[in-house]
C-alpha positions as a Python dict, from the first residue, in 0.01 Angstrom:
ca = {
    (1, 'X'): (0, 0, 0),
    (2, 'X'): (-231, -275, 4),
    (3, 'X'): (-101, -526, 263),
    (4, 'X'): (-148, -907, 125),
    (5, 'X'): (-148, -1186, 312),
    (6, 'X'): (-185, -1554, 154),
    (7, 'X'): (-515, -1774, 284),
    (8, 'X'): (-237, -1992, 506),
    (9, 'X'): (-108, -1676, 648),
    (10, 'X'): (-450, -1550, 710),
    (11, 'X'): (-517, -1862, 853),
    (12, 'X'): (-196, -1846, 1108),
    (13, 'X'): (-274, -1450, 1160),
    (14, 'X'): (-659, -1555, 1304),
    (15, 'X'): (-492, -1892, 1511),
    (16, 'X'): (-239, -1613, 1680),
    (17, 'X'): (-598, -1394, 1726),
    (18, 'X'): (-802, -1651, 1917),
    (19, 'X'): (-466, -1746, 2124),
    (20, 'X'): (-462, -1375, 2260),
    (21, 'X'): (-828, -1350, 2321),
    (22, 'X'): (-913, -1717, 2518),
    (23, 'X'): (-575, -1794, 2641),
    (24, 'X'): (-331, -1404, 2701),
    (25, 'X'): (-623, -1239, 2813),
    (26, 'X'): (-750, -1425, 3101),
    (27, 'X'): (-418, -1372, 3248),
    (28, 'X'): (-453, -1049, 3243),
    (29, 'X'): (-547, -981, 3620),
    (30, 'X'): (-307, -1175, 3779),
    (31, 'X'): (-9, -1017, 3544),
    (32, 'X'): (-139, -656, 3665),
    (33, 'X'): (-196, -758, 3998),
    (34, 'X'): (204, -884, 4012),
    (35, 'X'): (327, -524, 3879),
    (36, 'X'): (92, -347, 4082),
    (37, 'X'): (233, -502, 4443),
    (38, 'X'): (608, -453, 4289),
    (39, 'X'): (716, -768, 4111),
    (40, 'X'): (785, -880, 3783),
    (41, 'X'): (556, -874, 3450),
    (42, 'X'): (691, -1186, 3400),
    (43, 'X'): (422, -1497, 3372),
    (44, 'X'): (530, -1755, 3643),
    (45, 'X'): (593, -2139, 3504),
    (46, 'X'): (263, -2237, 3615),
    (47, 'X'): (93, -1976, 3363),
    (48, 'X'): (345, -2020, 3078),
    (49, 'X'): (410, -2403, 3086),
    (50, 'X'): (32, -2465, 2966),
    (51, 'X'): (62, -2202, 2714),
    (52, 'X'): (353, -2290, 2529),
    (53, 'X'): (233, -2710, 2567),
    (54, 'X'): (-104, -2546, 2327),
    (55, 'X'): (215, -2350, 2118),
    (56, 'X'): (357, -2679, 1978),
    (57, 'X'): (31, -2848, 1974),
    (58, 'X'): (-109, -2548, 1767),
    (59, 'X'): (187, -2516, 1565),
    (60, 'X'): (285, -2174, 1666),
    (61, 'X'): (664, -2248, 1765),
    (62, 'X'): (950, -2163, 1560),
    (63, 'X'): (759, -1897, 1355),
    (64, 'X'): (1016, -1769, 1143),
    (65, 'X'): (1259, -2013, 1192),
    (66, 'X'): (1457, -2197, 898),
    (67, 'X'): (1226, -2495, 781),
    (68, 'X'): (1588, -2706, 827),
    (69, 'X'): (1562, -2672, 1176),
    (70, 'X'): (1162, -2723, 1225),
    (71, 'X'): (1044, -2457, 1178),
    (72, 'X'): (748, -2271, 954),
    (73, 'X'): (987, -1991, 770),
    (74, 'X'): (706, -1725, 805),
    (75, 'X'): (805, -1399, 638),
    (76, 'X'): (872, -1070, 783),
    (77, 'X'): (528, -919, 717),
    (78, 'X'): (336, -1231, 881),
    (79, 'X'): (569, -1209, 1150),
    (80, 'X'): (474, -804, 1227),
    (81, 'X'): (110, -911, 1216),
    (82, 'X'): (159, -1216, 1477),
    (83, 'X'): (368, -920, 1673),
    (84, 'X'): (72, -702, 1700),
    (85, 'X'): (-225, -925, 1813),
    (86, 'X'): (35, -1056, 2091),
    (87, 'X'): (112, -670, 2213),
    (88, 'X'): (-251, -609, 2261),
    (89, 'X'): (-289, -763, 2581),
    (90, 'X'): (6, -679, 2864),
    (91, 'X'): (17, -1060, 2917),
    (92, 'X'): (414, -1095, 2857),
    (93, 'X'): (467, -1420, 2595),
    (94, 'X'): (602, -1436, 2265),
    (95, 'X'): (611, -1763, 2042),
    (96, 'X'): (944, -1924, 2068),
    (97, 'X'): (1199, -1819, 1994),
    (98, 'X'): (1251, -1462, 2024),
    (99, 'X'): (1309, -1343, 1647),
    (100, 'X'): (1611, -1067, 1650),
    (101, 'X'): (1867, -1293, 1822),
    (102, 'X'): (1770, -1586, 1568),
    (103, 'X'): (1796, -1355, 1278),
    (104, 'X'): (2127, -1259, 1365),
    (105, 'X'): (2269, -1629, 1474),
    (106, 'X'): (2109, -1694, 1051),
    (107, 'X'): (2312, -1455, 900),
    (108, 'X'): (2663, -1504, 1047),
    (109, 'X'): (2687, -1855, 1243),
    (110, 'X'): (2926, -2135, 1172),
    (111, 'X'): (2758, -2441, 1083),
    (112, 'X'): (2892, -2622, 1441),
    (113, 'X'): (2736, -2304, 1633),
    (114, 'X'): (2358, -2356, 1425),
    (115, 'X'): (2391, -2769, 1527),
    (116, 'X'): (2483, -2631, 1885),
    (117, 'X'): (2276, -2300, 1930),
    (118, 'X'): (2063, -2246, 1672),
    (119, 'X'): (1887, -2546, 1609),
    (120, 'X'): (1804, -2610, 1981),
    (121, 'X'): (1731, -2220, 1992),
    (122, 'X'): (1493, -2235, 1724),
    (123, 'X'): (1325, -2541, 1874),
    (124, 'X'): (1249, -2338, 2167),
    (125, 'X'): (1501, -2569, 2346),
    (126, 'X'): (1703, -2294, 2432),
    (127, 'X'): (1712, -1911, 2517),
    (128, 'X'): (1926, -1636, 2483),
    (129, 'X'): (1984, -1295, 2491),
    (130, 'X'): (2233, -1019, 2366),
    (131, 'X'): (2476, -761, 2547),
    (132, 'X'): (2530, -421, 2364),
    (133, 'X'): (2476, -123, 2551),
    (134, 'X'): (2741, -22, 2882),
    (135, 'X'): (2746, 226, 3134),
    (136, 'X'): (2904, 469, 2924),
    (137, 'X'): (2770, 381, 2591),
    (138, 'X'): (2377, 305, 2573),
    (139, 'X'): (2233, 519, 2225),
    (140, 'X'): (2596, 482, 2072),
    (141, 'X'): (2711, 119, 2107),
    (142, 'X'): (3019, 232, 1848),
    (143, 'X'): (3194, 351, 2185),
    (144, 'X'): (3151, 85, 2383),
    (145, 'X'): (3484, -16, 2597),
    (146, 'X'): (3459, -405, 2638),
    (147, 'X'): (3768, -549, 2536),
    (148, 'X'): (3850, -883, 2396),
    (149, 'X'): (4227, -959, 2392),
    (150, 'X'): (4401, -1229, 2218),
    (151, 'X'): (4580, -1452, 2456),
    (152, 'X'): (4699, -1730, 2264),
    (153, 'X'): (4462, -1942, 2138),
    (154, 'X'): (4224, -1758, 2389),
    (155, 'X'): (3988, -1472, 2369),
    (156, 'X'): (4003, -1268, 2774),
    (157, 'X'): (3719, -1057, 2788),
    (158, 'X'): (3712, -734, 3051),
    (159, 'X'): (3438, -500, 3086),
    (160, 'X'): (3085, -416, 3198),
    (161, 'X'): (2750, -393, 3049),
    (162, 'X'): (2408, -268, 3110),
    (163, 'X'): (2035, -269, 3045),
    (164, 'X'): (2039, -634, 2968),
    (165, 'X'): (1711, -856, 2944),
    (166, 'X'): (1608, -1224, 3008),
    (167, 'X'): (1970, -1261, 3123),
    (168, 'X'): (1923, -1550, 3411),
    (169, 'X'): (1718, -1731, 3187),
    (170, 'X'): (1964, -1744, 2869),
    (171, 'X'): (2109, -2047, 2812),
    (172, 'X'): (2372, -1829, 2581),
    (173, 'X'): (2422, -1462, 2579),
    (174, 'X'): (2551, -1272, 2224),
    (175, 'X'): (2850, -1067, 2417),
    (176, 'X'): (2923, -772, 2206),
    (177, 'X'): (3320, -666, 2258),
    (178, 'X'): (3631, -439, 2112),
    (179, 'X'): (3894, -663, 1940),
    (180, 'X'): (4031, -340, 1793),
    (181, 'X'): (4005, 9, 1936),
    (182, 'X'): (4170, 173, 1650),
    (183, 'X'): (3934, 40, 1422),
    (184, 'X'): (3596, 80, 1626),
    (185, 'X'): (3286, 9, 1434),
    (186, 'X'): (3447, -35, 1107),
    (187, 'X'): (3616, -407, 1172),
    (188, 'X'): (3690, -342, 1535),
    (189, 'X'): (3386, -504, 1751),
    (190, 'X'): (3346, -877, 1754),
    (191, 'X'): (3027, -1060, 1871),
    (192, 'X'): (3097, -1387, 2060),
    (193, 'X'): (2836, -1659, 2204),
    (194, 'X'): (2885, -1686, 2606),
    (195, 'X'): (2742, -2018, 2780),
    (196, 'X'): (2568, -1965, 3115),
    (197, 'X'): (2791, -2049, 3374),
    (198, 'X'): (3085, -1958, 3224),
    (199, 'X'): (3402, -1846, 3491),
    (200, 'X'): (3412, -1470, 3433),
    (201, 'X'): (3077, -1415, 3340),
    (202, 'X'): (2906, -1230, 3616),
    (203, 'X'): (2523, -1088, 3675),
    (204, 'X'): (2627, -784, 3895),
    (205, 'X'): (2258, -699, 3985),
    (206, 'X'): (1914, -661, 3876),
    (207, 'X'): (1712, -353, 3795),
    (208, 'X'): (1356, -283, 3800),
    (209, 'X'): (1224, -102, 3558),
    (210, 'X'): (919, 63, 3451),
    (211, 'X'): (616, -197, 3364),
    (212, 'X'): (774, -439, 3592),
    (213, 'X'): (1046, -546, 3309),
    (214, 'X'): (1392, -644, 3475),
    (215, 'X'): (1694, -562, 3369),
    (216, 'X'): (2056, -685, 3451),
    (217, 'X'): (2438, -524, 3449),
    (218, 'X'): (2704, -780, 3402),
    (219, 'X'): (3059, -798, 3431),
    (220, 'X'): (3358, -963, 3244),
    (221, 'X'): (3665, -1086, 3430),
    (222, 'X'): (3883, -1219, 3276),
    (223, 'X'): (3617, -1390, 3083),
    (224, 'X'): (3795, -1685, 2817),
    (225, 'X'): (3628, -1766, 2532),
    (226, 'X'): (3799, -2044, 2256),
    (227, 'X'): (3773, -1921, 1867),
    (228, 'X'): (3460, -2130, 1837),
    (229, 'X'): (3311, -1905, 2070),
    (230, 'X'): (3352, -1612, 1803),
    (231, 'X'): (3030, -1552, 1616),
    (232, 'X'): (3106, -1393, 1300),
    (233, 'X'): (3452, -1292, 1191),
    (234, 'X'): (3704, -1088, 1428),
    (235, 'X'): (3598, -754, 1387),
    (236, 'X'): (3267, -753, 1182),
    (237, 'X'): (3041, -795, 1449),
    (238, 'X'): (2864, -452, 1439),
    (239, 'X'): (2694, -480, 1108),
    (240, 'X'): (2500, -871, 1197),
    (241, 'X'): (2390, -678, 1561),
    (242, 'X'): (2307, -370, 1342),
    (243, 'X'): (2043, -597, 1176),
    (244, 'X'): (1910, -779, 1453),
    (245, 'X'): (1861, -395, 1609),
    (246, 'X'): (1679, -366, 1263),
    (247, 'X'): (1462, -688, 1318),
    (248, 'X'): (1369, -574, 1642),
    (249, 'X'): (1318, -179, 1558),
    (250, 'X'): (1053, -349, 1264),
    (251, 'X'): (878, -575, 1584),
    (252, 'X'): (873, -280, 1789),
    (253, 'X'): (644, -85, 1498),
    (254, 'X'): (401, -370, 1535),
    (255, 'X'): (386, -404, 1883),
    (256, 'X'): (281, 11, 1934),
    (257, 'X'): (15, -88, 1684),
    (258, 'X'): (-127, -404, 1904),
    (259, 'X'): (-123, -125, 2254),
    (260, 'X'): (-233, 203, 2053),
    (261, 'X'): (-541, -60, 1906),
    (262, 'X'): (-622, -168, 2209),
    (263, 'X'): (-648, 167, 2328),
    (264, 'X'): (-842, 223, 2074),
    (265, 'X'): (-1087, -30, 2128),
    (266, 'X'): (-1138, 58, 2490),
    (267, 'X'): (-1182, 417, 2450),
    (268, 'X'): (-1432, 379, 2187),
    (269, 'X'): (-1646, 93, 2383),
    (270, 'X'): (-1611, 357, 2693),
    (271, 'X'): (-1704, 651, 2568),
    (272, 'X'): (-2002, 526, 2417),
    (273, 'X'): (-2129, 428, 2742),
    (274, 'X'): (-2003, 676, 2952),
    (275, 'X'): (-2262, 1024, 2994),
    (276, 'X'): (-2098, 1352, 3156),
    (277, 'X'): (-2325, 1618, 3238),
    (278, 'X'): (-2618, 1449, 3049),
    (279, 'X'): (-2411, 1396, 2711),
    (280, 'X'): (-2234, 1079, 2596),
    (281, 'X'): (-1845, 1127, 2570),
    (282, 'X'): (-1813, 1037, 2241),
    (283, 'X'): (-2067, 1318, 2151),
    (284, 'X'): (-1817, 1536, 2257),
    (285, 'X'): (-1606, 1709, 1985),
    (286, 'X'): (-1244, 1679, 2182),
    (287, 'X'): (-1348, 1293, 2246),
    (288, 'X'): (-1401, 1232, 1846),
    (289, 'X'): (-1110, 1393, 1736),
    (290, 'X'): (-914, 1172, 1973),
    (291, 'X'): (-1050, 896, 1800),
    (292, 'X'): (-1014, 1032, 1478),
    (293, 'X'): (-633, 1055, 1507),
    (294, 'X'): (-602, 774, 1668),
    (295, 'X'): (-715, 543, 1397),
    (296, 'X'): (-561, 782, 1167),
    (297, 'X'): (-225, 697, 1320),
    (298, 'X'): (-225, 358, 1340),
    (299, 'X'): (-365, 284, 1009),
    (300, 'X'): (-55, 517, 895),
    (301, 'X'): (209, 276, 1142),
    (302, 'X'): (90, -12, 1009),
    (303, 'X'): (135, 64, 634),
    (304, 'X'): (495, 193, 744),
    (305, 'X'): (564, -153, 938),
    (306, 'X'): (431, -335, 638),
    (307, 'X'): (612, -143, 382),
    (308, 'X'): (945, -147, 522),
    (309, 'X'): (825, -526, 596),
    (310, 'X'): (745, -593, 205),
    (311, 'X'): (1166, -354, 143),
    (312, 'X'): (1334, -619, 374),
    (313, 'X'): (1164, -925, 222),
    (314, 'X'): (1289, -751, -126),
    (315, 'X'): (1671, -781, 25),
    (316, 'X'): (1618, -414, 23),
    (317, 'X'): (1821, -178, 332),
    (318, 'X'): (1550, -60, 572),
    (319, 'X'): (1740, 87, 800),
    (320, 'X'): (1639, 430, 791),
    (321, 'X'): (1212, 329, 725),
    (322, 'X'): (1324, 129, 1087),
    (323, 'X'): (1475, 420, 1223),
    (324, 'X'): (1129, 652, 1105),
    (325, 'X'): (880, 356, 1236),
    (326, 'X'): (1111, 354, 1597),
    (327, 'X'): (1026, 730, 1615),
    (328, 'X'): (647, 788, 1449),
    (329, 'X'): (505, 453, 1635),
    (330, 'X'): (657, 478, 1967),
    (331, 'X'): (512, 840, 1991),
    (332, 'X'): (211, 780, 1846),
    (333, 'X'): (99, 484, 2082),
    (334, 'X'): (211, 718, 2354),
    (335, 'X'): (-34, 954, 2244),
    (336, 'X'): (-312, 757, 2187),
    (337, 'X'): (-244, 572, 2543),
    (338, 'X'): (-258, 894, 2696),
    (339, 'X'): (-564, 1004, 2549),
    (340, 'X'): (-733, 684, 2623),
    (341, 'X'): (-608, 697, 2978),
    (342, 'X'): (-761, 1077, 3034),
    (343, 'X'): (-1110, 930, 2831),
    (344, 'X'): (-1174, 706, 3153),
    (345, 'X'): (-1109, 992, 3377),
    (346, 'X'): (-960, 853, 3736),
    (347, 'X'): (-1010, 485, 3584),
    (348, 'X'): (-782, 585, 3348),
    (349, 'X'): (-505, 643, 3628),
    (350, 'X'): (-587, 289, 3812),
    (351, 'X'): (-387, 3, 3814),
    (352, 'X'): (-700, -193, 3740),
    (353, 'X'): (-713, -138, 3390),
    (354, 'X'): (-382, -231, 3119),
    (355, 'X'): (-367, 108, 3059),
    (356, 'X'): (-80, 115, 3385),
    (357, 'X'): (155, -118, 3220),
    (358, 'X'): (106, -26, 2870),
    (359, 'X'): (197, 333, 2925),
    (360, 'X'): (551, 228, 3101),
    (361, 'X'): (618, -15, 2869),
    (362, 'X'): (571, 271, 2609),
    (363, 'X'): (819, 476, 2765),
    (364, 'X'): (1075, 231, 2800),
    (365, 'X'): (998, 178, 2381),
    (366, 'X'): (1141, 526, 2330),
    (367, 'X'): (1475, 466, 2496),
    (368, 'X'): (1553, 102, 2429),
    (369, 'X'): (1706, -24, 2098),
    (370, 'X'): (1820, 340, 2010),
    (371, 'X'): (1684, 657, 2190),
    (372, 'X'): (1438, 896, 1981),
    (373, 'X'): (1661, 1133, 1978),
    (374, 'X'): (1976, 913, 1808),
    (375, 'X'): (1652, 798, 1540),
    (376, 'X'): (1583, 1149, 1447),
    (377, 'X'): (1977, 1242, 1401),
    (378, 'X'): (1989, 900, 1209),
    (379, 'X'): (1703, 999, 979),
    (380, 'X'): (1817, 1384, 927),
    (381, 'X'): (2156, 1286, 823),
    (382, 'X'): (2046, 1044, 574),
    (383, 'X'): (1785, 1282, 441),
    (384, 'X'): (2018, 1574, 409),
    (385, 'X'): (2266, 1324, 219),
    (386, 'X'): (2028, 1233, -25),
    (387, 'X'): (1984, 1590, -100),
    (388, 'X'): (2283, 1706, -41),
}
């Protein structure tokens, strides 16, 4: 397909560009530097505060947010492209606010929790994040144990979860919880909205991960939450997370595009320069056909991200095309990274190049937001159906 972009979008698509390049990039060394010694990715509030300042003044805030509440309601395709250019440099930022959790606040808040959450959310007022996966139920969130329990006018929340990002700087938290066992995920998990600070709600610990992400596990005692609290109905909470899973499955397509490209791009501008045993690497045969795939692959990603981009903007169910781009894009970054990486030789293995952080954070991509594994069940069962 022939991916179209209006001269506004293009316009928006080439701002985002030049943000990356004279602003992401420079930061660069000191984000690499940070995960190299042990701490976080994360940029500290000296590096972020000018950046998002030149956001608002640029107009890149609020993306995809609902024009009611401010923002530029950029569709899903623009949005993928805007993902890309920001994954190719490991300088962690995204354009407030993050996408999947707004999504799903769109499609099932009240109007009082959009005045309270959304709207400030959107403004890049507030953050939040979302609790799915526990201890004993990461790929299948259906068998998750969290309990919510109606105490009279009350909602008492017991339980643990895991894996959890951006938690102690959420303003709100989308807890996902069992109102009815016997029911499951057909009208038996509820989603509610959590305010920091509430009694009950506790951050158990942090844990590193690969690329210098964090992660948190949290724990519900006897955590009371009002009706308002509820987001959704009672019961029909998996389908709204299902989609914001979706949202984020779609992102994650576009993001192994921005790495694998900028793998790309390196390997190519290195191997042109680079002479082994009196011959240029990319004379070599096993060098070309590295490249070869490479752009091969990520021209296919990005028509699949785009595609399943131009299905959901047609109200159309993308859910297994998100499933197929979680799977073909995560693995194909991986392999151009890897190729790239074994291109610069012992370079390739330093922490002085992206390549480092890029190649974690592609290995956490194949276990987050559904395992490869759960994907490729996902996608076989629906194909056998259809032919069944």
């Amino acid at each position: 397909m022939t991916i179209q972009f209006a001269d506004e979008e293009r316009m928006i698509i080439e701002l985002v560009e030049k943000f990356v390049e004279n602003e992401l990039m420079p930061l660069e060394k000191a984000v690499m530097a940070r995960e190299a010694a042990g701490g976080s990715h994360s940029l500290t509030e000296e590096e972020e505060a000018p950046l998002l300042a030149q956001c608002k003044e640029l107009g890149l805030w609020a993306l995809d947010a609902p024009e009611e509440f401010g923002g530029a309601n950029l569709r899903t395709a623009v949005m993928l492209a805007i993902q890309e250019k920001l994954k190719s440099t490991v300088t962690p930022f995204i354009f407030p606010p993050d996408s999947p959790n707004l999504h799903m606040l769109q499609a099932v808040a009240s109007p009082e929790q959009k005045v309270k959450y959304m709207q400030p959310y959107a403004q890049g007022e507030m953050k939040s994040c979302i609790a799915i996966s526990e201890p004993g139920a990461g790929g299948d969130p259906a068998d998750m144990k969290t309990a919510a329990v109606r105490e009279g006018d009350e909602w008492v929340i017991n339980g643990r979860k895991i894996w959890v990002s951006n938690v102690p700087k959420s303003d709100f938290i989308v807890l996902m919880a069992v109102t009815d066992p016997g029911k499951g995920a057909r009208g038996g998990i509820t989603a509610f909205i959590v305010d920091k600070g509430t009694p009950g709600f506790i951050i158990e610990r942090e844990i590193p991960m690969l690329g210098g992400a964090r992660t948190y596990e949290l724990i519900m005692d006897d955590l009371r939450l009002k009706d308002s609290q509820v987001l959704g109905e009672v019961g029909q909470g998996f389908a709204p997370m299902q989609k914001r899973l979706t949202v984020r499955r779609l992102e994650m397509g576009a993001m192994c595009v921005g790495m694998a490209g900028r793998a790309l791009k390196m390997m190519c501008e290195h191997t042109q320069q680079r002479e082994t045993f009196g011959v240029k690497l990319a004379d070599r045969q096993a060098i070309q056909w590295w490249i070869a795939d490479a752009a091969t692959k990520i021209h296919a990603t990005r028509l699949m991200v785009m595609d399943a981009a131009a299905q959901q903007e047609r109200g159309e169910d993308i859910r297994t095309a998100a499933s197929m781009i979680k799977v073909f894009a995560t693995e194909m970054a991986t392999e151009v990274l890897d190729n790239a990486m074994q291109s610069f030789g012992a370079m390739g293995m330093s922490r002085e190049l992206p390549f480092a952080i890029m190649s974690q954070r592609l290995r956490l991509t194949r276990i987050y937001e559904g395992p490869t594994e759960v994907h490729r069940m996902v996608v076989a069962r629906r194909t056998l159906k259809e032919y069944a």
